[in-house]
Backbone as ProteinMPNN parsed JSONL, in Angstrom:
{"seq_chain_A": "XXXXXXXXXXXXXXXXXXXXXXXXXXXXXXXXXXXXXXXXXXXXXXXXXXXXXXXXXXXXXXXXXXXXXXXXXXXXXXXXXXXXXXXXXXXXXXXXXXXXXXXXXXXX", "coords_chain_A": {"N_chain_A": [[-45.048, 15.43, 32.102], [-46.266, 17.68, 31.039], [-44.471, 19.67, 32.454], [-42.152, 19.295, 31.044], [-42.923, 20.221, 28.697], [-43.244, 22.795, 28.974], [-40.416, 23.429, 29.521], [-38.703, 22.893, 27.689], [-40.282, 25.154, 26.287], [-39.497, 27.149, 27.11], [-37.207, 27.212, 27.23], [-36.426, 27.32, 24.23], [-37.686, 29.822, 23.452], [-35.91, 31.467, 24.799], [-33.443, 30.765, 23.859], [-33.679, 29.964, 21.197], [-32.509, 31.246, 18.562], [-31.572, 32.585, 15.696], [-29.035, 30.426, 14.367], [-28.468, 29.203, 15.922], [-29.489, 26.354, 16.138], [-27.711, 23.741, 16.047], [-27.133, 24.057, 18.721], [-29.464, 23.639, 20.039], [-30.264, 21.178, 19.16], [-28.766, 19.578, 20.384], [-29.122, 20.069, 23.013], [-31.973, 18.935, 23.41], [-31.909, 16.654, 22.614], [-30.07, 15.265, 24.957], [-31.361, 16.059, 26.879], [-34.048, 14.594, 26.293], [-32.625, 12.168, 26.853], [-32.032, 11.907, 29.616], [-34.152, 12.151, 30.615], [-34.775, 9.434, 29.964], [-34.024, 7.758, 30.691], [-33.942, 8.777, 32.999], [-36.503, 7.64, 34.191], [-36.881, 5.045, 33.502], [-35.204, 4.486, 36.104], [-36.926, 3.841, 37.985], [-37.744, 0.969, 38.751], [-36.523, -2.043, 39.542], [-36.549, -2.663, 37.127], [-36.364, -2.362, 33.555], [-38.422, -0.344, 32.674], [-39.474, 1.021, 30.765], [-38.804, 1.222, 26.955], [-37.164, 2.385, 24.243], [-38.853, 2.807, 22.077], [-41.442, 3.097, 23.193], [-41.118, 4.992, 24.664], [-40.746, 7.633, 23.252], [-43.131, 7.382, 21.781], [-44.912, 7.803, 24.204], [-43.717, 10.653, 24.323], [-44.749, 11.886, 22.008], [-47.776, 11.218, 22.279], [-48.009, 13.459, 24.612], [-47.425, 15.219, 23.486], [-45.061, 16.497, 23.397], [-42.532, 18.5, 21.795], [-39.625, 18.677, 19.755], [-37.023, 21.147, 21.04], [-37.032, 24.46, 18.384], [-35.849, 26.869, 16.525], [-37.138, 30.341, 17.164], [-36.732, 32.386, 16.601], [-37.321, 34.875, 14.202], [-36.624, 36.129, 10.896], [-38.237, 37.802, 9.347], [-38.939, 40.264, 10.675], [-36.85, 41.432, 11.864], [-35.214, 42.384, 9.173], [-37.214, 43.937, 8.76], [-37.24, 46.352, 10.489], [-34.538, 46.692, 10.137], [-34.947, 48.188, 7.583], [-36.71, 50.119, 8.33], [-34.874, 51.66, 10.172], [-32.833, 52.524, 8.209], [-34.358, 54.127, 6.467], [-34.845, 56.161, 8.572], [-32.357, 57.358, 9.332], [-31.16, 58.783, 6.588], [-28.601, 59.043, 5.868], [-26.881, 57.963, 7.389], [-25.168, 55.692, 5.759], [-23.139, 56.28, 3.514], [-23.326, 57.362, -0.211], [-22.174, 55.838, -1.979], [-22.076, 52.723, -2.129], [-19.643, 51.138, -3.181], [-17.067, 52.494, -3.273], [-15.576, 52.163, -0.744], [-16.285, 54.504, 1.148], [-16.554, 55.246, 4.893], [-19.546, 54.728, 6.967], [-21.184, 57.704, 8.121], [-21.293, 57.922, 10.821], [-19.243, 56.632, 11.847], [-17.166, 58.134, 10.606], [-17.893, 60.462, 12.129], [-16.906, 58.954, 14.423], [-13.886, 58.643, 14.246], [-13.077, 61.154, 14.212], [-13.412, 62.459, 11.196]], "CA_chain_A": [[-44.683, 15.758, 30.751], [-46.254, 19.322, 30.592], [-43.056, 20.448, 32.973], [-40.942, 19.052, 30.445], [-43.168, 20.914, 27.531], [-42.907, 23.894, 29.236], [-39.236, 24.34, 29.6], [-38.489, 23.313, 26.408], [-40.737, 26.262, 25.393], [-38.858, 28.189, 27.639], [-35.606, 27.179, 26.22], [-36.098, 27.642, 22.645], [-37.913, 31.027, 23.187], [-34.953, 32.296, 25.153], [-31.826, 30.425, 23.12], [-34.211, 30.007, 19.538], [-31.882, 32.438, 17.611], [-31.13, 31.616, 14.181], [-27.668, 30.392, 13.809], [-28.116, 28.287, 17.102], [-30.112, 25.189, 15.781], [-27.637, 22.593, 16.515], [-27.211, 23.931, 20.299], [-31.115, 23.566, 20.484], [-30.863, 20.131, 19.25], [-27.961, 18.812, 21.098], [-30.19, 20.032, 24.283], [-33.356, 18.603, 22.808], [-31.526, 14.968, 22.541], [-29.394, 15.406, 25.74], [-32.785, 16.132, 27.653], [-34.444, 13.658, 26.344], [-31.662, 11.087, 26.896], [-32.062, 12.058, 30.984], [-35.57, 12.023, 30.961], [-35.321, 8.12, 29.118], [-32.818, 7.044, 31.912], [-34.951, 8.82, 35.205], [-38.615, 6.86, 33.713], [-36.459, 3.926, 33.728], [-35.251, 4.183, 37.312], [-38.391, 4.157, 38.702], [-37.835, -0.3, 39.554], [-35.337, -2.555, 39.238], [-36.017, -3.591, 35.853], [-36.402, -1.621, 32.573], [-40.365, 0.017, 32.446], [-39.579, 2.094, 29.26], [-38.169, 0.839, 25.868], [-37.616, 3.885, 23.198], [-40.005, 2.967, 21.162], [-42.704, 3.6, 24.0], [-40.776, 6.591, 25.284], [-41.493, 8.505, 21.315], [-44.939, 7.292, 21.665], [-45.059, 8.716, 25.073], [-43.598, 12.007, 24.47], [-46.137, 12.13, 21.242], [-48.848, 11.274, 23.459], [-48.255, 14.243, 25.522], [-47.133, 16.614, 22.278], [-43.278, 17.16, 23.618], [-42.116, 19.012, 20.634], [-37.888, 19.625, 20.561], [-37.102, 22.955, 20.705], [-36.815, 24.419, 17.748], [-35.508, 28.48, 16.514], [-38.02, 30.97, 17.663], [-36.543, 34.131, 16.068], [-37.853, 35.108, 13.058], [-35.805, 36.812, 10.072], [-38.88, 39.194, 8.798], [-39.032, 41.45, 11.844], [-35.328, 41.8, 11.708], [-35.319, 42.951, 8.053], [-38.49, 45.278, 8.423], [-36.404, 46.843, 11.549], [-33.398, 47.659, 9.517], [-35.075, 48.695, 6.842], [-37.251, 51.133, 8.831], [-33.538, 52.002, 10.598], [-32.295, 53.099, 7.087], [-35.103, 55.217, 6.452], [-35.086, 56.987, 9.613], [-31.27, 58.123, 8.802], [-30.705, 58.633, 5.006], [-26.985, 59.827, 5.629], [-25.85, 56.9, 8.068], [-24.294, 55.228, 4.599], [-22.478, 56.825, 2.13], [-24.204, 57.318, -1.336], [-21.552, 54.693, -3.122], [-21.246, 51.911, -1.174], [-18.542, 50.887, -4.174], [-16.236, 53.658, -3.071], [-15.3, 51.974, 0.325], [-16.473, 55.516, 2.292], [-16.964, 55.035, 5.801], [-20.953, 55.398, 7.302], [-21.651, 59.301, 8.942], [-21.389, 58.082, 12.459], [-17.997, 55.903, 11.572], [-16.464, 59.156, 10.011], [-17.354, 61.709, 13.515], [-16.009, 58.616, 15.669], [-12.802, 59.047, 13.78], [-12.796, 62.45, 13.667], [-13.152, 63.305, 10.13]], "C_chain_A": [[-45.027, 17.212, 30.412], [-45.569, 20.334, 31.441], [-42.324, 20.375, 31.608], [-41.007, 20.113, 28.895], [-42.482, 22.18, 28.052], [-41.316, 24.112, 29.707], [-38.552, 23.899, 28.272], [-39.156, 24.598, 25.204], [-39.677, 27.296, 25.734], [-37.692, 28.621, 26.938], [-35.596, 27.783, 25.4], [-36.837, 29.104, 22.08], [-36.774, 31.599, 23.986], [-33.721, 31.982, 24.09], [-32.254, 30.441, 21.819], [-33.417, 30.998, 18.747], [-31.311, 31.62, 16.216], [-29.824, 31.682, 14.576], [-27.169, 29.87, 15.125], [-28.898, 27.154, 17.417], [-29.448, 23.917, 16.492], [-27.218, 22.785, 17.942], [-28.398, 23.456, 20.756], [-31.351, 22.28, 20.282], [-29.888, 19.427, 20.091], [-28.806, 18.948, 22.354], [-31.25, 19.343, 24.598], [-32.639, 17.158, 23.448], [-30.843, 14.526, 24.07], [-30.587, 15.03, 27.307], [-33.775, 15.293, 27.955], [-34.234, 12.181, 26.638], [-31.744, 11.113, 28.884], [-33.339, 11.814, 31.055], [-36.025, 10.174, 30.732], [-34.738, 7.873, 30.496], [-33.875, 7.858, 33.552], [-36.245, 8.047, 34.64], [-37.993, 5.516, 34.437], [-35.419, 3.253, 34.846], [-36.355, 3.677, 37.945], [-38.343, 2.635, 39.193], [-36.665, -0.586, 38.911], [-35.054, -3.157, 37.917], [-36.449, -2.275, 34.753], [-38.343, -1.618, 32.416], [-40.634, 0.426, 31.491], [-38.467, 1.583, 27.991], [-38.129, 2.267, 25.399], [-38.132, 3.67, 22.453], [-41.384, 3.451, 22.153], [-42.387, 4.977, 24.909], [-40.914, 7.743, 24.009], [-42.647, 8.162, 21.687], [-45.682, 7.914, 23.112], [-45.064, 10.066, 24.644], [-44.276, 12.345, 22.936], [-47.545, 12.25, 21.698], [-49.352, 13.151, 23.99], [-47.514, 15.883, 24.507], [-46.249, 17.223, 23.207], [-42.52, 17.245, 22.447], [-40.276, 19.527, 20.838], [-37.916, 20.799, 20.0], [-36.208, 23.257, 19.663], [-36.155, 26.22, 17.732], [-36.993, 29.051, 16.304], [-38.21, 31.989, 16.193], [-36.997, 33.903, 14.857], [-37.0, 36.656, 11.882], [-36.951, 38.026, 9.759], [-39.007, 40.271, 9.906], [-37.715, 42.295, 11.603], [-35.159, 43.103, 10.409], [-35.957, 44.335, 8.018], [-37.7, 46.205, 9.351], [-35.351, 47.545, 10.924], [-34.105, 48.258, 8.586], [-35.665, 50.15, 7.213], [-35.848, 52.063, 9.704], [-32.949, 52.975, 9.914], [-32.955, 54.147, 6.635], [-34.656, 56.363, 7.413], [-33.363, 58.047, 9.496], [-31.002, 57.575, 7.717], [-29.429, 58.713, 4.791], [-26.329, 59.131, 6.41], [-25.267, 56.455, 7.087], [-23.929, 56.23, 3.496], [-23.2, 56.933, 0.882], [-23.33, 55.996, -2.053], [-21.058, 53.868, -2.538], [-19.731, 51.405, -1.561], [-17.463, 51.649, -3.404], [-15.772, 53.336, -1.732], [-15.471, 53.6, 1.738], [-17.12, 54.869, 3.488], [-18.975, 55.418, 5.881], [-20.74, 57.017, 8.218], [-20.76, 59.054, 10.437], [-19.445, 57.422, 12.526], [-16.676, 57.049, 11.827], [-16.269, 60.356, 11.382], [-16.685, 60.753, 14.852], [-14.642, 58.653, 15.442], [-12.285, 60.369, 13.988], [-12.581, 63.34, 12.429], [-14.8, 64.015, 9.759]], "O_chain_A": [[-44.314, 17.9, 29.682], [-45.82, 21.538, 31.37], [-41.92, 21.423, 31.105], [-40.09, 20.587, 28.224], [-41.38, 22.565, 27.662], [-41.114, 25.152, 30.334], [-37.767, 24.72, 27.8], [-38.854, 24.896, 24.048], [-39.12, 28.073, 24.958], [-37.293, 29.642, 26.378], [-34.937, 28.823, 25.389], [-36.768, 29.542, 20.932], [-36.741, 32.764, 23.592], [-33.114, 32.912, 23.557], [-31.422, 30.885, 21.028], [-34.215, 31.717, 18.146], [-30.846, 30.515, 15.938], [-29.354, 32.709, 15.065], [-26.005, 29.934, 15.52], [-29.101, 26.819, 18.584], [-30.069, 23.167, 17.246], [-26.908, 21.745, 18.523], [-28.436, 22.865, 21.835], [-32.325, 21.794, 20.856], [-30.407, 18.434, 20.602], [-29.238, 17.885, 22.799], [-31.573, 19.086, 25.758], [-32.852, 16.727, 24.581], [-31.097, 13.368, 24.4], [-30.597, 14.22, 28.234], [-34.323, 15.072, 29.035], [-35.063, 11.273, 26.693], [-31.407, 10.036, 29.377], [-33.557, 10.937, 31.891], [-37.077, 9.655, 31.104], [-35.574, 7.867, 31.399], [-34.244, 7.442, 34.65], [-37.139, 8.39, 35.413], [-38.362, 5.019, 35.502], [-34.916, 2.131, 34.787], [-36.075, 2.652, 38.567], [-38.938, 2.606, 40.27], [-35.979, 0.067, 38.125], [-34.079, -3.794, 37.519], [-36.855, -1.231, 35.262], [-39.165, -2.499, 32.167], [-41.787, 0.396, 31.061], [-37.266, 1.625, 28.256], [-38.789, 3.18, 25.895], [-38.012, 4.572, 21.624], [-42.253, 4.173, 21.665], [-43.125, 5.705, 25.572], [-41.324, 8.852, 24.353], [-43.284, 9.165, 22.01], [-46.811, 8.406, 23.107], [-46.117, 10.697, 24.549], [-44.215, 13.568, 22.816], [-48.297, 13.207, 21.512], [-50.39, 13.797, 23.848], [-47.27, 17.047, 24.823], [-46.518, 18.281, 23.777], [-41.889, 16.274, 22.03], [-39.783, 20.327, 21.632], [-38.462, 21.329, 19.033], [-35.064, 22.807, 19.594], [-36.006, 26.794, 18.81], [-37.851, 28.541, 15.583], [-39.055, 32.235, 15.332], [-37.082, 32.752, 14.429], [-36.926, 37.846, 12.187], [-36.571, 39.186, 9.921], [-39.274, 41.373, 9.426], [-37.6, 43.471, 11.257], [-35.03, 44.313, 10.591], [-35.564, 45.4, 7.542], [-37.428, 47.189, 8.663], [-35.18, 48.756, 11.063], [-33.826, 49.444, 8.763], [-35.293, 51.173, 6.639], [-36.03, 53.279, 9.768], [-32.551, 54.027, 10.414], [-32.308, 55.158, 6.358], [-34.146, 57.396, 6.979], [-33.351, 59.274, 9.585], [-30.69, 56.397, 7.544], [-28.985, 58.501, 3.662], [-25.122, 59.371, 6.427], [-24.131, 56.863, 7.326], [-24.714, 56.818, 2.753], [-24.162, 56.194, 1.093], [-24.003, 55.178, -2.682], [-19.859, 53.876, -2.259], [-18.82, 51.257, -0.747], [-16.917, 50.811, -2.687], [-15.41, 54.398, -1.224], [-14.932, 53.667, 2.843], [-18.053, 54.079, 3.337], [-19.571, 56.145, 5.088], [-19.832, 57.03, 9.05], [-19.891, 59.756, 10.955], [-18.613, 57.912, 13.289], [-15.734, 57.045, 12.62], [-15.238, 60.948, 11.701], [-16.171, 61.218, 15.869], [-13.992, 58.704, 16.486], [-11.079, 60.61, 13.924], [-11.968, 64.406, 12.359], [-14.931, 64.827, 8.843]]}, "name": "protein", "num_of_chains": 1, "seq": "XXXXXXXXXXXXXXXXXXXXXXXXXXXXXXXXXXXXXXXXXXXXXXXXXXXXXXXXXXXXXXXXXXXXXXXXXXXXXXXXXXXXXXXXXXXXXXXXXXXXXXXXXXXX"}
């Protein structure tokens, strides 16, 4: 069970991106749906119900993978971005003017 933790960490720190929740849970359930079905190879008769496969993977704190990323980094990032060039945007955003860099890939 602490294989199984550890690549669901793995997972959901590599794929965790906001705005990819229900890939993370279709995996989560998918994962866990293979893992119910190999326990319950193991003889010829059924060893694992799902009620004792949840109380298992509680047991052994198998958490589904959830989104990692985090929105305040992001934010503080652009914002420090915007600082750093005052003249990448236009003064009126209203006024549909292109940004600085927009305007010399155009050529104006």
């Amino acid at each position: 069970m602490a294989t199984v933790r550890a690549k669901y960490r793995g997972h959901a720190g590599y794929y965790g991106l906001i705005g990819n929740s229900r890939s993370l849970h279709q995996y989560g359930q998918q994962t866990r749906g293979v893992l119910f079905r190999w326990l319950n190879r193991r003889s010829q008769r059924r060893s694992c119900t799902w009620p004792t496969f949840e109380r298992l993977l509680r047991r052994f704190q198998v958490e589904m993978p959830k989104v990692m990323e985090r929105t305040g980094g992001l934010v503080r990032d652009l914002r420090r971005w915007r600082k750093s060039k005052p003249n990448a945007w236009a003064k009126s955003s209203c006024s549909g003017a292109l940004p600085a860099w927009r305007m010399r890939a155009r050529g104006r």
